[in-house]
C-alpha positions as CSV (number, residue, x, y, z in Angstrom):
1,X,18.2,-22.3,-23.7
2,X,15.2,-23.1,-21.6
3,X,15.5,-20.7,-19.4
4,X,15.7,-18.1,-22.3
5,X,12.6,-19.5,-23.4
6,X,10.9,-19.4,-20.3
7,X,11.9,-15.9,-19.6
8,X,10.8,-14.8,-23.4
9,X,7.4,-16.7,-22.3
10,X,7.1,-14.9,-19.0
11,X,7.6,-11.7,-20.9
12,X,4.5,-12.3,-23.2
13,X,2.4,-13.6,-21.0
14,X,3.4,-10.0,-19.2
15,X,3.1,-8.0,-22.3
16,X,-0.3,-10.0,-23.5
17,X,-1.3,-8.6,-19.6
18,X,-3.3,-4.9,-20.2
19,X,-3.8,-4.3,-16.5
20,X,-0.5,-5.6,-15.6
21,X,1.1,-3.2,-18.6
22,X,-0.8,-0.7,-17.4
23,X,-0.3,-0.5,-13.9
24,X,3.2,-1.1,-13.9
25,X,3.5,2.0,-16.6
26,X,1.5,4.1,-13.8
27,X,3.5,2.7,-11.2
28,X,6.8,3.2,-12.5
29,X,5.9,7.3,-13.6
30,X,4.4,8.0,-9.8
31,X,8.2,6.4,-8.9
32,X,9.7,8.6,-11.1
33,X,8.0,12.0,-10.3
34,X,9.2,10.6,-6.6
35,X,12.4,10.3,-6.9
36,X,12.8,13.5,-9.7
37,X,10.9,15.6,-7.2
38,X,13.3,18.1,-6.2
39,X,13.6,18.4,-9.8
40,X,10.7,18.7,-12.0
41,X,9.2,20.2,-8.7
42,X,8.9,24.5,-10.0
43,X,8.8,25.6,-6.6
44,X,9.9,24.2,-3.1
45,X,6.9,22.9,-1.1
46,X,6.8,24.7,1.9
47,X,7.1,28.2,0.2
48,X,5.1,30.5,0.5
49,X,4.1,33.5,-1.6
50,X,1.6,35.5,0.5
51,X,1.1,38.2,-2.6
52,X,-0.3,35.0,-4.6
53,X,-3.0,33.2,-2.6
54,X,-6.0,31.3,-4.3
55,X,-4.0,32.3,-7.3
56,X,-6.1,30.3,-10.5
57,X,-4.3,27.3,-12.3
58,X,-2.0,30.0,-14.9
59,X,1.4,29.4,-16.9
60,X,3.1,30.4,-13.3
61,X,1.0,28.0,-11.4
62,X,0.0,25.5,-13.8
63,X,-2.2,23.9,-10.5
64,X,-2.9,27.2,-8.7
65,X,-1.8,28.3,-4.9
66,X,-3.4,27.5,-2.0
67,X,-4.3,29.7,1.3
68,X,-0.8,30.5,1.9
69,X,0.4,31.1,-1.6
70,X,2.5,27.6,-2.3
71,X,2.4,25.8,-5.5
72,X,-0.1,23.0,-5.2
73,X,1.7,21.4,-8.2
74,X,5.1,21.4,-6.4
75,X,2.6,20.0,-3.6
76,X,1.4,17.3,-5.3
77,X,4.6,16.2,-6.6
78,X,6.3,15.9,-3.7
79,X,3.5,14.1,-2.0
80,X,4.3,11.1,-4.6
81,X,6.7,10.8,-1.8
82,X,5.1,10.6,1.0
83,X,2.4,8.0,-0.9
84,X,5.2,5.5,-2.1
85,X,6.6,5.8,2.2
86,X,3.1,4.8,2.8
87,X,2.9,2.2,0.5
88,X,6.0,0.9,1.2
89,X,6.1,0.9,5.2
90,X,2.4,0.2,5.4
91,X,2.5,-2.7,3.2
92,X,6.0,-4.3,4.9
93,X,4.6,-4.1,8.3
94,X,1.2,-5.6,7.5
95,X,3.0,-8.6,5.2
96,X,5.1,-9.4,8.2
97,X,2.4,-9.4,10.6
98,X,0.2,-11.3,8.8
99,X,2.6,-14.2,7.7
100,X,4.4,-14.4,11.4
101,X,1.0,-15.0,12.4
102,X,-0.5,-17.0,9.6
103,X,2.5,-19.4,9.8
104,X,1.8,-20.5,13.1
105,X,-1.6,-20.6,13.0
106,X,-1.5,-23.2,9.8
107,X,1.6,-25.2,11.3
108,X,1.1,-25.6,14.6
109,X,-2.9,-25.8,14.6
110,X,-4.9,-26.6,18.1
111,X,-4.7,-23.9,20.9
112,X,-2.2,-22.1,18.7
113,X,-4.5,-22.0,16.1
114,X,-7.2,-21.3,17.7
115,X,-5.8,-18.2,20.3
116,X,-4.2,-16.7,17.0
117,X,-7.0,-17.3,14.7
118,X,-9.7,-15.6,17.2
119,X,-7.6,-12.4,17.5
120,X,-7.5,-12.3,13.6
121,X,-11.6,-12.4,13.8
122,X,-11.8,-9.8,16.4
123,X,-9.3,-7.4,13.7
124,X,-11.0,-8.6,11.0
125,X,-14.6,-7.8,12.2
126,X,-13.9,-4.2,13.5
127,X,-14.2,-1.6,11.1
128,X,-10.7,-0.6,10.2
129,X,-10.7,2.7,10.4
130,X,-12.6,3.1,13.6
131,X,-9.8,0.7,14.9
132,X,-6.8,3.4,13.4
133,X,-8.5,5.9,15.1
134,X,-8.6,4.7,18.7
135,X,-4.6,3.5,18.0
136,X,-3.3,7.0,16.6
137,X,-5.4,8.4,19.5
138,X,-2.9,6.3,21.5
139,X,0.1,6.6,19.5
140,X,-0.2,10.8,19.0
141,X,-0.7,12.2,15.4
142,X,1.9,11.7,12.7
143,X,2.4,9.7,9.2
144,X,4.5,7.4,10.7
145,X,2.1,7.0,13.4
146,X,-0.7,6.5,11.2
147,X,0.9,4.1,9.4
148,X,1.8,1.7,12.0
149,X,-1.6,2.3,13.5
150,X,-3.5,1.2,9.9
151,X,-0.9,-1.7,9.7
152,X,-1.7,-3.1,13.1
153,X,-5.7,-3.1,11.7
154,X,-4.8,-4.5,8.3
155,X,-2.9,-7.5,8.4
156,X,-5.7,-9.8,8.9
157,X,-6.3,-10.9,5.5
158,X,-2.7,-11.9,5.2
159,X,-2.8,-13.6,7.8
160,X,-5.9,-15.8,6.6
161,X,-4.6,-16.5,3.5
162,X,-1.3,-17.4,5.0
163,X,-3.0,-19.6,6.8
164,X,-5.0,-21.6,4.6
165,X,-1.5,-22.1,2.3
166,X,0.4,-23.5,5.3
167,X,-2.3,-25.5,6.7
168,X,-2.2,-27.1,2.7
169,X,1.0,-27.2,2.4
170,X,2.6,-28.4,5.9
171,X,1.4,-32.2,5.6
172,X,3.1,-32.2,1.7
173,X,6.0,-34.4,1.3
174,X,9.0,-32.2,0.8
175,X,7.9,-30.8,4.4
176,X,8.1,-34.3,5.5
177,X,11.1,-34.8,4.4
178,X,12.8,-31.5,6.0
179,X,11.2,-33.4,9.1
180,X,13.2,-36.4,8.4
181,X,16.2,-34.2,7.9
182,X,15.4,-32.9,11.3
183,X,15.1,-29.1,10.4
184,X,13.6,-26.7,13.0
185,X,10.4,-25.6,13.1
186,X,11.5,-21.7,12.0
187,X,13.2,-23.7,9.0
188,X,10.2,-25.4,8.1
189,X,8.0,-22.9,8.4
190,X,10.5,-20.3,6.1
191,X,12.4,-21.9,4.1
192,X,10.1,-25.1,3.4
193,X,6.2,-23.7,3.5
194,X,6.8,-19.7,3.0
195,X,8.2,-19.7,-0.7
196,X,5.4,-21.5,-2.2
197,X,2.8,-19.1,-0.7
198,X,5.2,-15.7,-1.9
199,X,3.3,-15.7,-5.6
200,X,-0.3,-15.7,-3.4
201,X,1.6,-12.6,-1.3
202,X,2.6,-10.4,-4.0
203,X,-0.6,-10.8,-5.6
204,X,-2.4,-9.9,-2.2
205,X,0.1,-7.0,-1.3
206,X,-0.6,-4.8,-4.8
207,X,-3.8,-5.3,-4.1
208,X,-4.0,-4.1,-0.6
209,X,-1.5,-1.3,-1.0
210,X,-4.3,1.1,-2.3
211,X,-6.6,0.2,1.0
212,X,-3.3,1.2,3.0
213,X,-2.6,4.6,1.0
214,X,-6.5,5.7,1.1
215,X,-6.7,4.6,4.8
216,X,-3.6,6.7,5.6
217,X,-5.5,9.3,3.9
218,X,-8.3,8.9,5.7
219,X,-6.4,9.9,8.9
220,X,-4.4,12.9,7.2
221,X,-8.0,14.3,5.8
222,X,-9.1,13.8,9.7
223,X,-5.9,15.7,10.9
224,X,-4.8,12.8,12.9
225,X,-1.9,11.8,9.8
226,X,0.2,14.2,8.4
227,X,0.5,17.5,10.2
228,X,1.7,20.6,7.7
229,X,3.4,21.7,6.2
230,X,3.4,18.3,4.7
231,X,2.4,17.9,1.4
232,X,0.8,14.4,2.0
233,X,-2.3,14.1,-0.3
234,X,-4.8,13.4,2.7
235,X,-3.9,16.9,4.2
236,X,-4.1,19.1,1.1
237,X,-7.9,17.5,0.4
238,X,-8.9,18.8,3.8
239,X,-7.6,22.0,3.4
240,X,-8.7,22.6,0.3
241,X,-12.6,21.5,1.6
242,X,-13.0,24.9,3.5
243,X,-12.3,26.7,0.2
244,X,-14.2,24.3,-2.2
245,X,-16.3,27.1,-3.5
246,X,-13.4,29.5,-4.0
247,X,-10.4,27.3,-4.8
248,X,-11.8,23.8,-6.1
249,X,-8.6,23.3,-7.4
250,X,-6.7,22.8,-3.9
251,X,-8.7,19.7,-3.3
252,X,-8.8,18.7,-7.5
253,X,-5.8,18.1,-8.1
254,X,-4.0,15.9,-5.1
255,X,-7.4,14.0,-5.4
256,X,-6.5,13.3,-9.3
257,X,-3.2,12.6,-7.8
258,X,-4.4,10.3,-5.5
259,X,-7.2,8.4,-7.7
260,X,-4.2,8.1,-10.3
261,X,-1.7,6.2,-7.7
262,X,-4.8,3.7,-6.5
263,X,-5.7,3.0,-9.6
264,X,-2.2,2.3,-10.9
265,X,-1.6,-0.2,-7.9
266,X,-5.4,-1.6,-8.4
267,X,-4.7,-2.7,-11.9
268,X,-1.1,-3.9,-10.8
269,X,-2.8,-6.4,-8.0
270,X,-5.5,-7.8,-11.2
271,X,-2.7,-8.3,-13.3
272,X,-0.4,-10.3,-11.2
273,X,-3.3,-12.2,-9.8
274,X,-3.8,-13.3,-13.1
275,X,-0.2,-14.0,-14.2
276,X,0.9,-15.0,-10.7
277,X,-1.8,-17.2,-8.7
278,X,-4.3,-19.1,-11.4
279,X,-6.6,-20.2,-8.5
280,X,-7.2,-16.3,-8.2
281,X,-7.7,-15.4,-12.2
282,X,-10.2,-13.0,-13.0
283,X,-13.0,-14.1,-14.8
């Protein structure tokens, strides 16, 4: 029974939540245009009409063509896709960064500390995308590429705030007494100290997620992401920037798309931070 009760609490509290209601409701319809994509999509992706370029949005093409006759709607569905991948890879590989090296930074402390902690400065302090840009120029173009090259640039604030939790946390007395019970150091560190900083981590992750997306972006729009005929967001904005004046719909609509998915993940983060981490509750 008090379970039930806490769940039916948890569920108002979630409900009573706008920004959480919200941008789960946007989050959950960009998941479902993913994964219904090769359905709801009119027209494959890659096709091209030749005979219908720079077509106007019509009842055919409700979002118009582009330079090579596709159907930018079909485009912009399927690039849910590719945003979600980003979202999803991005975000994993920074979280797991950041709290390896957060983790032993806070527990371990002195030259540990201190070695860790001044390479999270120097990633910190350089401007992020500058940074991608010299490691995709390493790496080669790509999404995936891109990705790993904005996640190994991003993870600093996890780590920090990892960090700070652990170097709370690791003097506390149930971490004392997994000492006494002579647990490892890994043990400690995962199953003693890292569960009571998960609440902090989601809340941080939904609201980095739209940094990583627009970042990725960034690279696509700079022709160093995805490479066509991929229907990534980033891409079709640069594209459609040559024909601005004759097609302003190219770039339109997967910026929509793309303001639409950010925002969704934006008011996600506000809502958990309130529900999940009271020390972080908006004013």
């Amino acid at each position: 029974m008090e379970n039930n009760s806490k769940w039916k609490e948890t569920l108002n509290e979630c409900r009573k939540n706008k920004s959480f209601m919200i941008g789960l409701i946007i989050l959950i319809s960009i998941c479902l245009v993913a994964a219904l994509a090769g359905v709801i999509a009119p027209y494959d992706y890659a096709e091209q009409y030749v005979g219908e370029r720079f077509m106007a949005p019509c009842a055919k093409y409700p979002f118009g063509t582009d330079q090579l006759g596709r159907d930018m709607l079909s485009r912009v569905i399927y690039g849910s896709r590719t945003a979600l991948w980003v979202a999803f890879l991005g975000g994993s590989l920074e979280l797991i960064i950041g709290v390896v090296v957060g983790l032993l930074c806070g527990f371990f402390g002195k030259w540990v500390d201190k070695v860790l902690l001044f390479m999270t400065d120097v990633t910190w302090c350089i401007p992020g995308t500058i940074l991608a840009l010299a490691v995709v120029t390493i790496l080669g173009k790509g999404l995936t590429n891109s990705i790993i090259a904005i996640s190994l640039v991003a993870w600093a604030s996890y780590a920090r705030t990892v960090r700070a939790k652990t170097l709370s946390l690791r003097n506390m007395a149930f971490v004392e007494t997994g000492k006494a019970f002579g647990e490892s150091n890994v043990a400690l560190m995962f199953r003693y100290i890292l569960p009571n900083i998960v609440p902090s981590l989601i809340v941080l992750v939904s609201l980095n997620l739209p940094g990583t997306i627009m970042s990725t972006t960034t690279l696509s729009f700079l022709g160093l992401g995805s490479q066509p005929p991929s229907p990534d967001w980033g891409l079709a904005i640069s594209d459609g920037i040559s024909n601005i004046t004759r097609a302003p719909w190219l770039s339109l609509y997967p910026g929509l798309a793309l303001v639409y998915t950010t925002f969704g993940f934006n008011l996600l983060g506000e809502g958990l931070r309130d529900l999940l981490d009271p020390h972080m509750k908006s004013q």
